[in-house]
Backbone as CSV, one residue per row, in Angstrom:
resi,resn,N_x,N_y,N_z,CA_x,CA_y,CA_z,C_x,C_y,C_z
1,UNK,-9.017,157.238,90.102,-10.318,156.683,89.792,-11.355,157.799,89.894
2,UNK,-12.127,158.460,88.400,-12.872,158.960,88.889,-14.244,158.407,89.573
3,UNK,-14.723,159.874,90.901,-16.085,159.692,91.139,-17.317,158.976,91.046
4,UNK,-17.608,160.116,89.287,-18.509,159.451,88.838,-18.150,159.082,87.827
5,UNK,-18.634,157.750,86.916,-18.837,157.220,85.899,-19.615,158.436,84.863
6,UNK,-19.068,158.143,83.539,-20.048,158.916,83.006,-20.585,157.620,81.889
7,UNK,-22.443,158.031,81.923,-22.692,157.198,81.305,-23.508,157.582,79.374
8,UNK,-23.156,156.320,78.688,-23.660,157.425,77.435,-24.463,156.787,76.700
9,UNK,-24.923,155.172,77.473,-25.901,154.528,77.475,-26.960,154.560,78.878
10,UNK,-28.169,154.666,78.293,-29.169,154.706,79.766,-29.212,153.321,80.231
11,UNK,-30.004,152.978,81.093,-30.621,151.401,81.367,-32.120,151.838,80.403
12,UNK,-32.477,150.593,79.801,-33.823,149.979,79.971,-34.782,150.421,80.777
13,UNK,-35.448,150.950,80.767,-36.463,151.278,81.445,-36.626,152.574,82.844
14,UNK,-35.524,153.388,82.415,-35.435,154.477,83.042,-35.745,155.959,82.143
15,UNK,-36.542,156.658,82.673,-36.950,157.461,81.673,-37.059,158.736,82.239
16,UNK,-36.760,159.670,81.537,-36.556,161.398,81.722,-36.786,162.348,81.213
17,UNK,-37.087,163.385,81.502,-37.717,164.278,81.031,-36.761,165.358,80.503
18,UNK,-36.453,165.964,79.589,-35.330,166.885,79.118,-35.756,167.981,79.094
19,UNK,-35.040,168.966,79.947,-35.925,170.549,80.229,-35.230,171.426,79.279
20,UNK,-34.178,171.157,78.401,-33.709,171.732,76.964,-34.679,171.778,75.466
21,UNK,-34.628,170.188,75.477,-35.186,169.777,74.246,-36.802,169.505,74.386
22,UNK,-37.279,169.664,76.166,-38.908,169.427,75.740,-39.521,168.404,75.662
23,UNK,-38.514,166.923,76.128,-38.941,166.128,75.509,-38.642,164.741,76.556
24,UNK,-39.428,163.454,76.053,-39.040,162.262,77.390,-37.963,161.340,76.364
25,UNK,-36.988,161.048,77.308,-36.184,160.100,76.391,-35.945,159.488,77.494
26,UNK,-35.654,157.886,77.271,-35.598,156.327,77.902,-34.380,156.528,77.655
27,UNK,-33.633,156.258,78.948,-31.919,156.723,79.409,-31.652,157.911,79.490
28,UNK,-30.994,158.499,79.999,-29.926,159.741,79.925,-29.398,160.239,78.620
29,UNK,-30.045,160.923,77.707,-28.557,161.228,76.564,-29.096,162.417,76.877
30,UNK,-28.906,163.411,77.650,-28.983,164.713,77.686,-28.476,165.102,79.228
31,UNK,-27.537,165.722,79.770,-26.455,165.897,80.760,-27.822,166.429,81.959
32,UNK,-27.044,165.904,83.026,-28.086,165.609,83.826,-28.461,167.166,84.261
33,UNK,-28.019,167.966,84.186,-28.352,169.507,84.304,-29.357,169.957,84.147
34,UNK,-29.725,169.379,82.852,-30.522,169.502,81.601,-31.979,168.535,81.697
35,UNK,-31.971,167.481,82.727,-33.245,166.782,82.813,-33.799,166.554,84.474
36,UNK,-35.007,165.960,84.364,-35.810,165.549,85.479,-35.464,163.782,85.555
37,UNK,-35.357,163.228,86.730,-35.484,161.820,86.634,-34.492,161.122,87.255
38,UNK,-34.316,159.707,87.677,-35.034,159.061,86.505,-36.567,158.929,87.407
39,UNK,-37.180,158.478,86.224,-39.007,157.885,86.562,-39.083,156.462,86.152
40,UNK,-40.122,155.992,86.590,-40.154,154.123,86.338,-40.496,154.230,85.216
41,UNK,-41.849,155.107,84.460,-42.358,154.734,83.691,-42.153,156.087,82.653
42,UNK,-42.802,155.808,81.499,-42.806,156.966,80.357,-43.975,158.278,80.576
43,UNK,-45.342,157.520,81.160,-46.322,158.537,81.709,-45.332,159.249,82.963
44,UNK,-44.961,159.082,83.964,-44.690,159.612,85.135,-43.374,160.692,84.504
45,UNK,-42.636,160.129,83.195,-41.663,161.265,82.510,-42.290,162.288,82.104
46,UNK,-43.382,161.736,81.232,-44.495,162.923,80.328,-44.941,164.028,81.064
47,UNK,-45.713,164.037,82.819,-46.089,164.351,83.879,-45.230,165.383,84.877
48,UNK,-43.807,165.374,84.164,-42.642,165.814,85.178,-42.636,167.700,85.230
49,UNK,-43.377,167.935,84.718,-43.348,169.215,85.034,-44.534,169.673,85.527
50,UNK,-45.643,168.864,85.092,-47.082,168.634,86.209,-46.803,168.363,87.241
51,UNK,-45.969,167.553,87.644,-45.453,166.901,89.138,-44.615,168.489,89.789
52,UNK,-43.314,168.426,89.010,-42.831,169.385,89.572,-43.466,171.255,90.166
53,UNK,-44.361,171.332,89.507,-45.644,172.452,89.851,-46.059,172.170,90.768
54,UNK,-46.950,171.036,91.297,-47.257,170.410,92.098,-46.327,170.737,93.382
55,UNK,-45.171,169.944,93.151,-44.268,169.869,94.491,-43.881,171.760,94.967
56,UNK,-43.700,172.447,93.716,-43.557,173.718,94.332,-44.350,174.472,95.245
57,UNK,-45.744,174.401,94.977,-46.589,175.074,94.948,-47.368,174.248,96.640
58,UNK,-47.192,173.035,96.932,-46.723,172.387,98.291,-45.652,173.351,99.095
59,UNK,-44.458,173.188,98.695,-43.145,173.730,99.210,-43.999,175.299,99.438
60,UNK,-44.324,176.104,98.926,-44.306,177.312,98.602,-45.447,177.466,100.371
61,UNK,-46.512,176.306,100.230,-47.662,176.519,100.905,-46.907,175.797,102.470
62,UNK,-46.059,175.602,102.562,-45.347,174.714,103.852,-44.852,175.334,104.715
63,UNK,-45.378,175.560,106.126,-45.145,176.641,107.198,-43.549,176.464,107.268
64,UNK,-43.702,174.650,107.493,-41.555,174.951,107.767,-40.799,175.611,106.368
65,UNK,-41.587,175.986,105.819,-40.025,176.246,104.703,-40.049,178.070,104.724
66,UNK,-41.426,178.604,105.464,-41.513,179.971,105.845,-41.366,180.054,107.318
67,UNK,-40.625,180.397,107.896,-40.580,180.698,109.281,-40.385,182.132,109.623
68,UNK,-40.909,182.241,110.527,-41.083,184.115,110.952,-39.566,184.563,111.326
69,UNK,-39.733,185.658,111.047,-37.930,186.525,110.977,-38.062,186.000,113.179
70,UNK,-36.530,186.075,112.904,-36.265,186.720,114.829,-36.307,187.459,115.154
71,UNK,-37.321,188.068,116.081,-37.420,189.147,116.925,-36.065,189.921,117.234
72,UNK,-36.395,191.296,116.229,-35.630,192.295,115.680,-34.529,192.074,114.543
73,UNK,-34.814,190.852,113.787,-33.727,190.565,112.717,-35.320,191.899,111.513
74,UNK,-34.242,192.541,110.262,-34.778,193.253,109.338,-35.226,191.948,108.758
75,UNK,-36.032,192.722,108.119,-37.135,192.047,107.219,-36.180,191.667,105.745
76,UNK,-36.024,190.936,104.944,-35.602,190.942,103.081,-36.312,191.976,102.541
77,UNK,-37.155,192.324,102.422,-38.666,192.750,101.831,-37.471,194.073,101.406
């Protein structure tokens, strides 16, 4: 039995953003590699790379995700 199911119909009202083609399509037909989602609505698909900027640029500014080296570990730099 596999895992996962693969699916090659979406549901109704699930919608995604395709980081290949550029574009929002209602269901999955583009391998999930390849998209953002799912989102409830078609605006919040349209938005997904506004959003995702957003969340980086949070992450980027977030003390826990920078923590100071250990006293005498080398620097990356």
């Amino acid at each position: 039995m596999p895992l996962f199911k693969k699916r090659t119909v979406g549901k109704p009202g699930e919608w995604y953003y395709c980081l290949e083609h550029k574009k929002v399509e209602e269901g999955p037909e583009c391998p999930a590699k390849d998209r953002f989602g799912p989102y409830a609505t078609r605006a919040e698909a349209e938005h997904a790379m506004q959003t995702a900027r957003e969340r980086n640029l949070q992450w980027e500014n977030d003390p826990k995700w920078h923590d100071a080296p250990a006293a005498g570990a080398p620097d990356d730099d």
